[in-house]
C-alpha positions in Angstrom: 111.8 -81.5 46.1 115.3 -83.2 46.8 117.6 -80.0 46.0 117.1 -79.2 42.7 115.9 -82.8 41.5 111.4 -82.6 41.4 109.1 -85.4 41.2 105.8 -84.9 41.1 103.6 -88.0 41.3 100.6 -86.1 40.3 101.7 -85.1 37.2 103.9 -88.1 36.3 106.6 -85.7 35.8 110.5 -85.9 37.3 112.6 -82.4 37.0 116.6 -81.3 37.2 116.2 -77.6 38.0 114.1 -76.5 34.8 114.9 -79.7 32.9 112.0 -81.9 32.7 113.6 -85.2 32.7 112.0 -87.8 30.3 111.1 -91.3 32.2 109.5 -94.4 31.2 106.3 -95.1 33.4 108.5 -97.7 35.3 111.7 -95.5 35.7 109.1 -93.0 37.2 107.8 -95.4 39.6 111.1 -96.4 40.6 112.4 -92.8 41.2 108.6 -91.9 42.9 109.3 -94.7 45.4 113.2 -93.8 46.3 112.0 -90.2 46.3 109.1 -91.4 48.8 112.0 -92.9 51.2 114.5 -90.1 50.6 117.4 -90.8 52.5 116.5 -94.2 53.6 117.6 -97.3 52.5 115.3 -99.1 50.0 116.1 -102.9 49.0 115.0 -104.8 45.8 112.6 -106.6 47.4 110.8 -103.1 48.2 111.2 -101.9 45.0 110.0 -104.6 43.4 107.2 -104.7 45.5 106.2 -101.5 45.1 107.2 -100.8 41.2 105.8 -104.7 39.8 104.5 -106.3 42.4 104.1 -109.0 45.1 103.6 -111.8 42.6 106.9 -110.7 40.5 109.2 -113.8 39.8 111.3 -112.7 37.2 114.9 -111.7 37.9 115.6 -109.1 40.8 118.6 -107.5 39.2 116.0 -105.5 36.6 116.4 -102.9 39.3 119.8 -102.5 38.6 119.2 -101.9 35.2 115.9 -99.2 36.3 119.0 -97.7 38.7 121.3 -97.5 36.2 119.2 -95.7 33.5 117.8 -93.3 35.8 121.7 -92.0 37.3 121.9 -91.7 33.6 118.7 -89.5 32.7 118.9 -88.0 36.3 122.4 -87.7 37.4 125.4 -87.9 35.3 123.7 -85.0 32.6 123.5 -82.6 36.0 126.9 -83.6 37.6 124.9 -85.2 40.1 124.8 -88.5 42.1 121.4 -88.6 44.3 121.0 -92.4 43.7 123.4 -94.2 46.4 123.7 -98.3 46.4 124.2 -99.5 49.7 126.1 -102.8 49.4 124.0 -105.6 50.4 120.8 -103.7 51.3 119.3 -101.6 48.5 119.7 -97.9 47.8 119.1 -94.8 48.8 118.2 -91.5 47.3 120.2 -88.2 48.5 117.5 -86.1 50.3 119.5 -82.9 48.6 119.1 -84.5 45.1 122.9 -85.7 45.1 124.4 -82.0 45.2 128.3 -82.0 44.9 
């Protein structure tokens, strides 16, 4: 649990206090692996790796668009920001969720 943000691998299931956040299968993997790293900086690369896989050659910037609709499913309905990007090195996922 990152504050009041919940993702539970087990179930496949990502929660805003008692809002159960709707995800696609790869938005949940991306969110599973920041949440996995909370507070640490996590690049593409690792991302990738993790949410495709080793042998991915297509265009690294589909991260950004995976970040981008999650702050919008996760963060900006809850007056939250939780997902940090760290110029030149990735981002990072609050450890309190993003609480203001």
């Amino acid at each position: 649990m990152l504050g009041d943000l919940t993702v539970d691998p087990a179930s496949r299931r990502a929660r805003r206090g008692e809002a159960e956040v709707e995800l696609t299968a790869k938005e949940f993997a991306v969110l599973e692996h920041l949440a996995a790293n909370a507070g640490q900086v996590v690049s593409k690369a690792q991302i990738i790796e993790h949410v495709w896989d080793f042998a991915y050659d297509g265009d690294p910037n589909i991260v950004e668009v995976y970040v981008s609709a999650l702050r919008r499913k996760i963060d900006a309905p809850f007056g939250r920001r939780s997902i940090v990007t760290v110029r030149g090195a990735g981002y990072r996922l609050a450890a309190d969720g993003g609480r203001r």
